[in-house]
N, C-alpha and C positions, 0 to 999 in steps of 0.2 A: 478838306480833311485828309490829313497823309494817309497814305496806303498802312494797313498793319503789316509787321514784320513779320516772318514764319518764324516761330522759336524751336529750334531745335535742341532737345538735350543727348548730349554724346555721352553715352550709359558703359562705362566695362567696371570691371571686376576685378581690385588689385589688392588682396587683403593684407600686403606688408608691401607695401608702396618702398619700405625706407631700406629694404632689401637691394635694390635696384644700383648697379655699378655701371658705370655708362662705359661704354668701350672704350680700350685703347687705339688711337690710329695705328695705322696698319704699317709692320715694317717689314721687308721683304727679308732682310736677315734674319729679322728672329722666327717668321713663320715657316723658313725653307723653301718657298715658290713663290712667283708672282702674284700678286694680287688681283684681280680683276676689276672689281667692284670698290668705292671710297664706303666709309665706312663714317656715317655721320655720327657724332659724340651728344648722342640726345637716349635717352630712356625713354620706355614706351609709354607713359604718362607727359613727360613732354609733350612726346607727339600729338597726345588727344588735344593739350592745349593749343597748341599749333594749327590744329584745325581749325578747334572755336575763335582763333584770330581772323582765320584766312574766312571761315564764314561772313564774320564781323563785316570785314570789309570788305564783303560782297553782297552788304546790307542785308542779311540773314543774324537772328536773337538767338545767336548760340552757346551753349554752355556746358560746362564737364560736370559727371554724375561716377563716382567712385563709390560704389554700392559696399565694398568690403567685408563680403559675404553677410550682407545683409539683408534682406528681399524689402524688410519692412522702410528701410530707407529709399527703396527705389518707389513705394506705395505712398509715402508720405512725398517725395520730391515732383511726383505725377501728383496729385492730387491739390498742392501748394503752387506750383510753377502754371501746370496746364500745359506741357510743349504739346505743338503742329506732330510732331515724329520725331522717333529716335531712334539715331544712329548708334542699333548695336553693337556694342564688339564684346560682349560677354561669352566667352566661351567657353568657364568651366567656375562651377558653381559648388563650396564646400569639398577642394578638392576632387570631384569627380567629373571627367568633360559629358557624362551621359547627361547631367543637369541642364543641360545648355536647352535642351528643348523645352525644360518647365519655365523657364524666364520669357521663351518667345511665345510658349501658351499663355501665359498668364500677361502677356501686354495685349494677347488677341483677345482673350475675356474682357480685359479693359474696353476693347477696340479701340487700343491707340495702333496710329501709324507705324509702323517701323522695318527699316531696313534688313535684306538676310533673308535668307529662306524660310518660310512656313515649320510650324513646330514638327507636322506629320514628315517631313521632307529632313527634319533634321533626326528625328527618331528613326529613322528609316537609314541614312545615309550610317548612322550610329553603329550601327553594327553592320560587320562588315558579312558578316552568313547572311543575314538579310536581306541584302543590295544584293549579293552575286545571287542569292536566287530567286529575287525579282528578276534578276538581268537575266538568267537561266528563263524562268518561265515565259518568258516575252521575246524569247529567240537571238538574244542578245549573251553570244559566246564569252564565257571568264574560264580562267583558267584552271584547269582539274585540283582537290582539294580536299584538304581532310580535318578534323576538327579533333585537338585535342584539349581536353577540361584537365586531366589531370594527366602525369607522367605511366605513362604505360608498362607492362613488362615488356612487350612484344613490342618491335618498332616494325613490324611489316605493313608493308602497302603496296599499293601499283603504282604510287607516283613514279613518276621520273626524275630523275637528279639532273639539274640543279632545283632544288625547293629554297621559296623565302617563307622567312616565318614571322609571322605578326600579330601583337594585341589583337583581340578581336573586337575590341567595342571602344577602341583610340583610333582619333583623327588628327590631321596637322603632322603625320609624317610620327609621330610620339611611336617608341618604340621600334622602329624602322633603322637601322643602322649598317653598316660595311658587312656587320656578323651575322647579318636576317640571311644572308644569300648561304646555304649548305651545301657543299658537295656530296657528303656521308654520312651514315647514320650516329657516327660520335657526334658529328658537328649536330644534328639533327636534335639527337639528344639535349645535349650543351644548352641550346638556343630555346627549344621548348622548355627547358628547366626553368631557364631564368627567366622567360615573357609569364607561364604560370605563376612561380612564384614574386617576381617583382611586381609584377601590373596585376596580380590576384582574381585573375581573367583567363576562358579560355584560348589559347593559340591555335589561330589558324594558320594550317602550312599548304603553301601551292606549289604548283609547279613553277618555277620560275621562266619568263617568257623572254629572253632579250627582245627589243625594239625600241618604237621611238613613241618619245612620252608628250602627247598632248593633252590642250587644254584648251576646254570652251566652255565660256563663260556664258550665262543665259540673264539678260535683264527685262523685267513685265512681270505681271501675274497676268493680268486676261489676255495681253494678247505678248505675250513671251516671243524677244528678237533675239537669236545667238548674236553675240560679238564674233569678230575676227578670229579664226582658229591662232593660237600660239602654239611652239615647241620648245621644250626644252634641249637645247644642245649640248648633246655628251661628246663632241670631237674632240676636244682639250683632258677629259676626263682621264687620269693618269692609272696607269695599268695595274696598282696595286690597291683601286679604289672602281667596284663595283656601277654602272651605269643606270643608278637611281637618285631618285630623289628623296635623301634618306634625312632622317633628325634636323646633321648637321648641315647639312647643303639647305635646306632653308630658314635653320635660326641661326648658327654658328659661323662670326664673320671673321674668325681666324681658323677657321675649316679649311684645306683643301678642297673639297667638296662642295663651297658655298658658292665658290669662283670658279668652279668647272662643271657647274651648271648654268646655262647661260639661255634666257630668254628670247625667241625669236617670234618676232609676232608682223607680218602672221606669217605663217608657216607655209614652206611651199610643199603644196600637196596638188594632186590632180583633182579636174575639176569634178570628177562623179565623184570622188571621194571627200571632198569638202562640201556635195549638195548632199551625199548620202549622211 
């Protein structure tokens, strides 16, 4: 009797799919700098397919699920299919990315398998007051900081300039851009105006810290292994563009910024400092 296959279904959330312009290649004259990075001509619905091939023929029953802000279609396609696990990539649900944690609650209620961190882990990560003071309470240093809900008369504080300023309940870099970094209380102003009134959220503003931007990656639930420390490399980053990783440096691939951000994995660090 053959082995059964694991069926996987690959679950996101695209609710105008037809929206989608797939890039143009990249030309060095019309973007003003070199290019770093190729820039493949596929939409990110492609790609989910392109998985469920590459699954396919590594004898894995995979298949794409475009929920289109729907829940009750993800409730009916679990309950008719039956998948082994689902690889989520749902990350924002009815326009709002705080939603993201009710889709990975509601697959735990199911108790089906799936990919991504834990709902409580993504509630949590969600807002970003939350996480700095968890990481506060736990002895775990973030940057000095101040919360504003709406535009103030007064703009005094103790921070120190240079301050970034950001959504406070957006992930994926959203809202994060060359203009988060302020020198002065105009700029200051400016930027909390428009994170308030666009993203209709309070703005957090920190102190801004130059240094160098890692990233580790943790895979397990019981018994949790970190991956390889990575860095982001800002030596290329050009003088009239801030040493973040802002919007565009990780969606925009005729950005500047997308291509002077450069991945180095792993990263050379000392060795108490990679065990700590």
């Amino acid at each position: 009797m053959p082995e059964k296959k694991i069926k996987v279904a690959i679950v996101f959330n695209e609710p105008h799919p037809e929206l989608y312009i797939k890039p143009n290649q990249l030309e060095e004259k019309k973007l003003g700098f070199v290019p770093y990075f190729e820039v493949e001509n596929i939409t990110p619905i492609e790609e989910y397919e392109i998985m469920a091939q590459k699954l396919k023929k590594n004898g894995v029953n995979a298949y794409t699920l475009n929920i289109k802000d729907d829940i009750l279609s993800l409730l009916k396609d679990i309950k008719k299919n039956k998948p082994d696990i689902v690889f989520n990539f749902v990350e924002i649900y009815k326009e709002d990315s705080r939603n993201e944690m009710n889709i990975v609650g509601l697959l735990e209620l199911l108790r089906m398998p799936f990919t991504g961190a834990p709902p409580m882990a993504l509630a949590n990560c969600q807002s970003k007051i939350f996480t700095k003071r968890l990481l506060n309470a736990i002895g775990i240093k973030t940057p000095r900081f101040k919360i504003l809900k709406k535009l103030p008369k007064s703009f005094r504080h103790s921070l120190k300039y240079p301050l970034i300023v950001k959504p406070a309940y957006e992930d994926a870099s959203v809202g994060i851009e060359n203009e988060s970094i302020v020198e002065n209380v105009e700029k200051l102003k400016e930027r909390t105006d428009y994170i308030i009134k666009y993203f209709t959220q309070p703005a957090l503003v920190e102190e801004f810290i130059e240094g160098r931007e890692l990233n580790v990656a943790v895979l397990g639930d019981l018994e949790p292994a970190a991956l390889p420390i990575s860095e982001i490399d800002f030596s290329e980053m050009p003088d009239h563009l801030h040493n973040i990783v802002s919007y565009q440096a990780k969606w925009d691939p005729h950005h500047e910024a997308y291509h002077k951000t450069i991945p180095i994995c792993p990263a050379k660090l000392p060795k108490r400092i990679e065990k700590k």
